[in-house]
N, C-alpha and C positions, 0 to 999 in steps of 0.2 A: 131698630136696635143695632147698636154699636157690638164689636167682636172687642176684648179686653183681652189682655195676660198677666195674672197673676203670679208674683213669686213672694212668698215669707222667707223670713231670716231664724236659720234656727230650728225647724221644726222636723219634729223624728231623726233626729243626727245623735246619735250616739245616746240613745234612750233619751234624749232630752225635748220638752217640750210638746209631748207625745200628743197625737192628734189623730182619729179617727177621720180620712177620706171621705167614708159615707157619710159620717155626721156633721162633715163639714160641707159638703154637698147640699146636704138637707138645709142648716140651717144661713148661708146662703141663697138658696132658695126662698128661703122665708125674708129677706130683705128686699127682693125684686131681681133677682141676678137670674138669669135665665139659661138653660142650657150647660148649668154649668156640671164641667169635667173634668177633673183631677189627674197628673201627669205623674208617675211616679210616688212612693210619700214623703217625701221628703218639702212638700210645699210647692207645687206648682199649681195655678188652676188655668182653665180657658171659660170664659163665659162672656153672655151678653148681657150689655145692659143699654139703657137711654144715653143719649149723646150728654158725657160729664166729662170736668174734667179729673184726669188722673188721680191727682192726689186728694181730691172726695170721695173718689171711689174707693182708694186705699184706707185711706180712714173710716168709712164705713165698716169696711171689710176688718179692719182692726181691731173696733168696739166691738163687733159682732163675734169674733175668734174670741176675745176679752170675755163678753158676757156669758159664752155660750161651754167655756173651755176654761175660762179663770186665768190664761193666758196673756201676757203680753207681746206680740209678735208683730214684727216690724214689716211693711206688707207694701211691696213695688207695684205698681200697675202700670201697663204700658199698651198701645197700639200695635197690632200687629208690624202695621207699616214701620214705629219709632224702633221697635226690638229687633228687627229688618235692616233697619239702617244701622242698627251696633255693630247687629250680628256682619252683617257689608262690608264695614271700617274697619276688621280685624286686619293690622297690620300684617300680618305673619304669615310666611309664603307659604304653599299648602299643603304641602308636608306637615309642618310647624302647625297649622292654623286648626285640624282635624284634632289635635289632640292640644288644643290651648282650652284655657278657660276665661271666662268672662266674671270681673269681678264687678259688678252692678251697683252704685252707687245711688244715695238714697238722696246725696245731694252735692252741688259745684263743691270743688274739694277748692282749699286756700292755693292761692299761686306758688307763694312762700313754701307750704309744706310739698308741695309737688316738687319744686327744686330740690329742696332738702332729699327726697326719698328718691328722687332720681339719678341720685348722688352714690347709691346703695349699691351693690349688686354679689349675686352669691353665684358658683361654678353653676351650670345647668339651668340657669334659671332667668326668663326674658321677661322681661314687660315695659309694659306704654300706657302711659297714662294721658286720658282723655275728661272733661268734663262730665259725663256720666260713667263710664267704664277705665277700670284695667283690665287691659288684655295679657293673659300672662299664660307665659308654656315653659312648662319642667321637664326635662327629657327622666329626670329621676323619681317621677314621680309627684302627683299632689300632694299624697301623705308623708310623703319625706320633705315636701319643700319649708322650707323658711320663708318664703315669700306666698301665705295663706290669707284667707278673709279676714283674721284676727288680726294680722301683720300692716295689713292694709288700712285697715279700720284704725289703728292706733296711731300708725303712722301721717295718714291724712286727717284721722282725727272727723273720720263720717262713718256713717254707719252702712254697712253695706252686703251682698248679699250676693254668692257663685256659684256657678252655672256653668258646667262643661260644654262644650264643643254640641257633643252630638245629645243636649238637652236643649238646649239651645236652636237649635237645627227640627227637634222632634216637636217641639211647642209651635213654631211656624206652623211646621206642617198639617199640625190638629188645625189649626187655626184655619188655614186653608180650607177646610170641612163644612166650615161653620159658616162660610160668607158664599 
């Protein structure tokens, strides 16, 4: 058995998308996913499963949130080791880096629009963008920035999915548990 990290898009933010933990646990379980363990509610899980790749797994796990919740929820899966090496490549010295966010892409963003949006920028507000992630730190704040998942998402024109610093940091660390 393989160790997995999941993250959904969307789920339990702001009343929306609302999902039971437990019952998503459970019925996870019922698909083969083993040991699995829920971070937060907001959509994080860790579990094991058979050596697959990522995005079967995700899509399992999609249909299954679908069938089980009537939900449509956009769903990352990733290697400890691959979410390791995100979490690694945060540009942002460490100061900065403890209180950035990682915005997770669901897929290669266009060269083009990378240009375009790199072109952007608002007072208090960094980021760098990479083939799977923006890394981005607000000193004013997430909930006040301009520069959000939605901002991202429209701008690159992918769907994608944010994760602070020390959520980031705390999923590792469960995962370490498990191997």
């Amino acid at each position: 058995m393989d160790t997995y990290i999941g993250l959904f898009r969307g789920v339990n933010v702001s009343g929306q998308k609302k999902m039971s933990m437990a019952k998503l646990r459970e019925a996870l379980s019922k698909i083969g996913l083993k040991n699995v363990q829920t971070y937060i509610q907001s959509g994080n899980i860790i579990f094991q499963f058979l050596k697959e790749n990522n995005n079967i797994i995700a899509l399992k796990i999609q249909k299954t949130i679908e069938s089980h919740f009537g939900l449509e929820v956009p769903v990352l899966v990733f290697t400890p080791k691959d979410l390791k090496r995100i979490f690694d490549e945060c540009p942002f010295k460490k100061d900065k880096k403890e209180s950035s966010y990682f915005t997770l892409l669901y897929e290669k963003p266009n060269k083009d629009l990378v240009l375009e949006i790199s072109n952007i920028s608002y007072p208090n507000e960094d980021f760098f963008i990479t083939p799977s992630c923006v890394y981005f730190c607000c000193s004013k704040g997430y909930g006040k920035a301009k520069c959000n998942n939605i901002f991202f998402e429209k701008k690159l024109k992918v769907i994608a999915t944010t994760r602070n610093y020390k959520t980031i940091r705390k999923l590792l660390s469960l995962t370490s548990q498990l191997d």
